[in-house]
N, C-alpha and C positions, 0 to 999 in steps of 0.2 A: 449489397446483399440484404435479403430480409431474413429475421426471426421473429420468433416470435416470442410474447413475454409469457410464460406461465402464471400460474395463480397465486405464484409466492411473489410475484411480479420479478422474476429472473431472466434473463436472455442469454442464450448460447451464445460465445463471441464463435464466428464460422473458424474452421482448423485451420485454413489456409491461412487469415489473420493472426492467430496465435501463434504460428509457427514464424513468418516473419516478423513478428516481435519477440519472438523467444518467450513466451506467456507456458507457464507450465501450472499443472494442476498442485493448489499449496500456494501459490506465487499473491501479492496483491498486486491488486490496479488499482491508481487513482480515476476515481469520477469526478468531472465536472459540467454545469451546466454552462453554455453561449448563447444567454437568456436575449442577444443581437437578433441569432436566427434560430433557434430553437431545439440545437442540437447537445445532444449528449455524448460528452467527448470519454474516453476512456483509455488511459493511457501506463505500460507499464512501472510500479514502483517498485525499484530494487532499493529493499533497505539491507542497512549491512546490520548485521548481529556484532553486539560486543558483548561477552564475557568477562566476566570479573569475579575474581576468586577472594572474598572477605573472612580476612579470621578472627573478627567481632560482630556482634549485634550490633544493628544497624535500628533507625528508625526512620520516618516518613522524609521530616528534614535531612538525615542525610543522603538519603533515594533522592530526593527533588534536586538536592545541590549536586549529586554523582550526575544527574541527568544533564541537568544544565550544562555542566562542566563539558562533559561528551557532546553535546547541541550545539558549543561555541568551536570545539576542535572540530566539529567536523565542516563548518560553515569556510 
């Protein structure tokens, strides 16, 4: 299928695509380039949301090590 790219450099993915990926509007995609043959692949990312409910102040370090912690369970 062709689109086209608008002037913010965007392209419509066609519906019928979307819909057999389950791509909803909100939703991201991963882009990558297959600099082999010169194709732009685009493919859906479901990230899960976690919550967490803190009954102190927090700082940067302990954000980074909460993150980490989450990036190893979920690996």
């Amino acid at each position: 299928m062709k689109v086209k790219v608008t002037r913010n450099f965007q392209v419509t993915i066609p519906s019928e695509i979307r819909e057999k990926l389950g791509i909803k509007e909100g939703d991201y995609v991963e882009v990558t380039l297959d600099e082999s043959n010169g194709a732009i692949i685009i493919k859906p990312y479901k990230r899960k949301w976690t919550t967490i409910r803190l009954n102190k102040k927090v700082g940067q370090e302990d954000i980074d090590k909460a993150v980490e912690e989450a990036l190893n369970d979920s690996s």
